[in-house]
Each structure stands twice: as C-alpha cells, then as structure tokens.
C-alpha positions, -999 to 999 in steps of 0.1 A, spaced: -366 466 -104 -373 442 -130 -366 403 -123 -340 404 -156 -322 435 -142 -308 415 -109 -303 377 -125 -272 380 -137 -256 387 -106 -282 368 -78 -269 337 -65 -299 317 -64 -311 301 -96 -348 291 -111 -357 253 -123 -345 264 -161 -310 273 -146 -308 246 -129 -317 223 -157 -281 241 -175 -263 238 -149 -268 199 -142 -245 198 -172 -215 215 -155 -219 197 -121 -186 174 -115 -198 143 -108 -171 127 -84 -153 147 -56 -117 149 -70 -131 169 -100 -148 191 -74 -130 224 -71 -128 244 -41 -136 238 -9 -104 221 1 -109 212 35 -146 202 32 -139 178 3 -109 163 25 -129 159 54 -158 147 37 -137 123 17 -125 103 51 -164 107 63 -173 89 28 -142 62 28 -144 50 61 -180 42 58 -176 24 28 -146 2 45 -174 -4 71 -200 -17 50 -219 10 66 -242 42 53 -222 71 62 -229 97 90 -256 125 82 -241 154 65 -254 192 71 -242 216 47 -242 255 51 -233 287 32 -250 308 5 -265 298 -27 -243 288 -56 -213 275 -37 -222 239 -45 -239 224 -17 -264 204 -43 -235 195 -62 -216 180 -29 -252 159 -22 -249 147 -59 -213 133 -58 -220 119 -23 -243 99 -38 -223 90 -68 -193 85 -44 -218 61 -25 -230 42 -56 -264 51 -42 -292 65 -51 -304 99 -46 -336 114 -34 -339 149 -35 -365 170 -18 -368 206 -1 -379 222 35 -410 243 22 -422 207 5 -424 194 35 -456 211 49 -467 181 73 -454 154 96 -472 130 70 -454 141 38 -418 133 54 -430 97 64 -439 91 29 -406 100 17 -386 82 48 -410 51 39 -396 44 6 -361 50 5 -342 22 -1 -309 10 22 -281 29 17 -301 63 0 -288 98 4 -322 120 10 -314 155 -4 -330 181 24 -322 217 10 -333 246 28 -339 221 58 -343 252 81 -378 258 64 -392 224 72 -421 220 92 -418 218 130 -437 185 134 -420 172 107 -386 186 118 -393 166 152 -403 132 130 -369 137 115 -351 137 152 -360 99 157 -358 93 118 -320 97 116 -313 84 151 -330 54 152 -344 49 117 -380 54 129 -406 73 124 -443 72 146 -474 74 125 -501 85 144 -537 72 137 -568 89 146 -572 118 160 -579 138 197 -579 109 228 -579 80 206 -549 87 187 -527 61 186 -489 66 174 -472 35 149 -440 29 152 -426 24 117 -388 10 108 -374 28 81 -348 16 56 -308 31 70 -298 64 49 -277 91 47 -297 125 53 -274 153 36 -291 185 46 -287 221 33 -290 257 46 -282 291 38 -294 305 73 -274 277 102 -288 299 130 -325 288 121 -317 251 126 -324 245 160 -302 228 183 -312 191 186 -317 191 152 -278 203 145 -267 176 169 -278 147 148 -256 152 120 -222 139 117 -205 158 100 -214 197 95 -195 218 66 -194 255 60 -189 266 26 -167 296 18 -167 320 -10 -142 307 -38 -109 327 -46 -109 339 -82 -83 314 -91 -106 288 -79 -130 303 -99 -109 308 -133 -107 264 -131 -147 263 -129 -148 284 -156 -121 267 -180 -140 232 -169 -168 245 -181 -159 266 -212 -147 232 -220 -181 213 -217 -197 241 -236 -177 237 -263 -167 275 -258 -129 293 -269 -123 306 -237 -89 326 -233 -68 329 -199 -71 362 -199 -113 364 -202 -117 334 -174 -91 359 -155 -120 387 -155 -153 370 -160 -143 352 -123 -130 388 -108 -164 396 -113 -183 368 -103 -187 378 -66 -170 344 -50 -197 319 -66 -197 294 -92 -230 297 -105 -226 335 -111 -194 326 -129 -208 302 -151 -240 326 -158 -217 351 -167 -197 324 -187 -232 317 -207 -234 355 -213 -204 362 -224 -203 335 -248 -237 349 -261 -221 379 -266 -194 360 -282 -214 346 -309 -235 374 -318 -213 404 -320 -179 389 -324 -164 358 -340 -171 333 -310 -136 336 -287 -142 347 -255 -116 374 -254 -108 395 -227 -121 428 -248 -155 408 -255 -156 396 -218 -152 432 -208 -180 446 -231 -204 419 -228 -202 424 -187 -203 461 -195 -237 454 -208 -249 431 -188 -241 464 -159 -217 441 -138 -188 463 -126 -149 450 -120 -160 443 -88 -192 424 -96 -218 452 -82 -252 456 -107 -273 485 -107 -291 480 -74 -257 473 -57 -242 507 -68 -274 528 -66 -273 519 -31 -236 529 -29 -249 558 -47 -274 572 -24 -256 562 7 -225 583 -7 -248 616 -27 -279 619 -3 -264 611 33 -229 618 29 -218 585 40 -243 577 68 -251 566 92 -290 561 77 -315 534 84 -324 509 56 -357 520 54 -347 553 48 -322 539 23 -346 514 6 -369 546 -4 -339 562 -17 -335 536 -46 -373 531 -47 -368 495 -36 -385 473 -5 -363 471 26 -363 435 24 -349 436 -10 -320 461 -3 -307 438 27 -314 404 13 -309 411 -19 -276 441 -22 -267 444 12 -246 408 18 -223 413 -10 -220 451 -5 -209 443 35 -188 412 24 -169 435 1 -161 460 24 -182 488 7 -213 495 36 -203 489 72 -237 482 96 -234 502 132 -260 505 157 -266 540 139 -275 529 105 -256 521 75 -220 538 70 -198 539 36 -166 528 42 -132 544 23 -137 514 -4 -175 524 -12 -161 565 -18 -129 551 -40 -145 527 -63 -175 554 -71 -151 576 -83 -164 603 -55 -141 621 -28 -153 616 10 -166 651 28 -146 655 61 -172 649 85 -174 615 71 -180 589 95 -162 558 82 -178 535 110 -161 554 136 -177 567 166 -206 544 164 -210 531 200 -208 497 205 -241 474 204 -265 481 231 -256 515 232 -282 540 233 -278 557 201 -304 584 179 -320 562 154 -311 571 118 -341 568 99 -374 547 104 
C-alpha cells in the first residue's frame, strides 16, 4: 500500500504535519478541549505548585497518537511561564546524550520525553535519580578505573509520553506524580476542535460539515483537522470555498474515508475476513496475505480501530467478524457464523487458525 493511501486516516503525523498543526495547538489549558478530567486534575497539579513557588510534580502522559499529549506538554509550559525542552526516546541512544540534555536545563524547565518507553536502558536508569534527586553520575574512564561524578542538575518538570504504558517499567512509572490516560474524543468534542480551527484557517465551515467531518475522524483531533485541511482543499478547488456538508461528503468520498472513518486497508480487511473466511476465526497472518499486506501492518496499522469499533473481535482462535463488521459491508452473515462465540477462554487449547 502506498504511504498517501493510509495518511489521511493514520494518527501519527510527519515533521511537515506537525509544522501545520503547531498553528492549531491551544496554547493555555481552558482553551484545551476534551479531556475533562485530565485537564481538571492537571490544573490543581499546575496551581498548587505555583502557590508553592515550587516546579510541579513529573507528569506521564499515555494514549494513542493524536489525542494531544504534545499539546498538554506545550500548555504546561505556557501554564508554567517556563521554558520548554522538547526531545524523544529513540534520541536518546546513550546514558551520555540524556546528561547533556539534564545539564543545561534551566530551573523551573519542562523537558518534553515523547515515546519515553523507547529510551535507552542506561539512560532510562540515569533518569531514576535525575527526577528524584536532581542528579545524575557521569562516569569517567572506563573498565576498573571507572570512576562515577556526581553531577547536580538544575529542578524541572519531566512530562513524559507514551503510546504503549505497559513498556515503561515499574520504577520508572513510580517517579511521576501525576500519570494521565487520554481517551478517544466524542464527536461533539470533536465538532469544537474543528470549528476552533476552521476558524484559525480562515475556512467557512457549516454546523452541519464539522457534524460529519468529526463522525468520521475516528476519535482524534489530528485526523479531524487533516480531514478539515482536505476538505477545505476540496472546497476551494471544485466548489466555491464553504465547507458544506455535500462537499464534506464528496471530498471524504474521495479521499476513501467511510461514515464510519475506515480507509481501504480497514475495509479490505473487513472484506476478506467476511468473503474468504466467512467470518473467522483466521490467523493474522493468514489474513495479512489476504490483503497483500505485512502482518505487522494489518495489526498496528487497521486492527486497533477496527477492534475499538466493534467490527473484528480477537479470540484465542483467530480473528472473528462481529454482527457490526457483516451490517456496515452491506453483506448478510452465513449461519455457521461464529460471532466470537464458542471461542474458549485464554489458555485454552484451541486449533490454530492460520500460521
């Protein structure tokens, strides 16, 4: 599949994105929307350090790309009148590349960690007395005459990001503060990011429009204002520049994104789970041929949304269509189909269903 065919719809986004969507960040937490609890938990967190005088507690953030984890490190900063560092786990290849970061903040900065569960072990274990005692050990030399420096550090505010929590291991999770999980937005939540930004892009965006650009943008704000960008495109070149709700519809018609927000790979997956093995169960391998795709990219890429929608259920036997998957492709189930039922329950022995 073709990198162009799946951006639309993927949640993660390249340094160009990124770069666009600075413009649409909100820049202090009451503008931030979504996320209710987190940003009411986070605001005591951020208040009652400042009535301290003192940096805030470390802040871990989890939950799948888009949701705004970057955004929250941005307006902590902002909120903090501090300055921001921002780096990334798979920068951080050695012990000695996280002491020259922790060596120049300045008091009071908020360090940026995203994807923190891809850091470096010996740097992940510098980072243990980094944000409990504001320390790190540089060792000089090497084999028996090695000879560890201890080095103070300037007080910050680590704010740390993951899609994958289980990775983090446990002493690392116990050193943060405060830990927040970020959900999937509602579509009304979603239809006030998009307004916000139709807004900043100087775009005529009608109620109706907003309505099914964020039905279709899978519970994630960057998808939503992607789509926003593409509709508006659409907008300009084939219609008189209103985001209507007819141009909305054709331009995601185009673009292959369905009322529910499934692309191509999503629903050729449906597709040969529902033609080729009549429901499942099958293995993903066996599945992953059937589309002509790698197995990594059908559950990485397809799978999440496709199991979050209630379209594939995963058994011990393989992967199973659920009633949902057989309605919305238009197809009627055979008898014999298996729904999910009779799988036995984990641990079970159970016939493998494909390689």
């Amino acid at each position: 599949m073709a990198e162009h065919e799946r951006d639309v719809v993927s949640p993660d986004a390249d340094l160009d994105e990124r770069a666009l969507e600075g413009a649409l960040r909100p820049k202090r937490l009451e503008d931030f929307v979504g996320q209710e609890r987190v940003r009411e938990q986070l605001s005591l967190v951020l208040r009652g350090a400042q009535r301290r005088g003192r940096a805030p507690d470390h802040v871990l953030m989890s939950g799948g790309p888009g949701l705004g984890k970057t955004t929250l490190a941005m307006i902590i900063a902002a909120e903090l009148g501090a300055p921001l560092r921002i780096t990334s786990g798979p920068a951080i290849e050695r012990s000695g590349d996280l002491a020259a970061v922790l060596s120049t903040l300045q008091e009071g900065e908020v360090l940026f960690l995203d994807e923190i569960h891809r850091m470096a072990r010996p740097a992940e274990e510098m980072l243990y007395v980094a944000m409990e005692d504001f320390r790190v050990d540089v060792v000089v030399g090497k084999g028996p005459g090695a000879t560890a420096i201890p080095l103070d550090i300037a007080p910050f505010t680590l704010v740390g990001a993951t899609t994958r929590a289980g990775l983090l291991p446990a002493p690392l999770r116990d050193r943060f503060g405060f830990t927040a999980h970020m959900d999937f937005y509602r579509a009304d939540e979603l239809e006030l990011i998009l307004r916000r930004s139709a807004g900043l892009l100087a775009a005529d965006l009608d109620d109706d429009a907003a309505a099914e650009i964020a039905g279709r943008s899978r519970g994630t704000p960057r998808i939503a204002n992607r789509l926003l960008r593409r509709v508006r495109d659409y907008a300009d070149v084939r219609g008189d520049g209103r985001l209507t709700l007819d141009i909305a519809r054709s331009a995601l018609s185009l673009y292959e994104v369905d009322v529910q927000g499934l692309d191509r790979l999503d629903r050729a997956v449906l597709d040969a789970l529902l033609r080729r093995f009549r429901g499942g169960p099958v293995g993903l391998s066996t599945l992953a041929v059937s589309v002509g795709e790698e197995p990594e990219t059908v559950e990485v890429v397809a799978e999440p949304f496709l199991v979050r929608s209630g379209f594939i259920a995963r058994t011990p036997r393989g992967r199973v269509a659920t009633p949902e998957a057989w309605a919305h492709m238009g197809l009627t189930a055979p008898p014999d189909a298996a729904f999910g039922a009779g799988a036995p329950a984990d641990g079970a022995a159970a016939p493998a269903a494909g390689p």
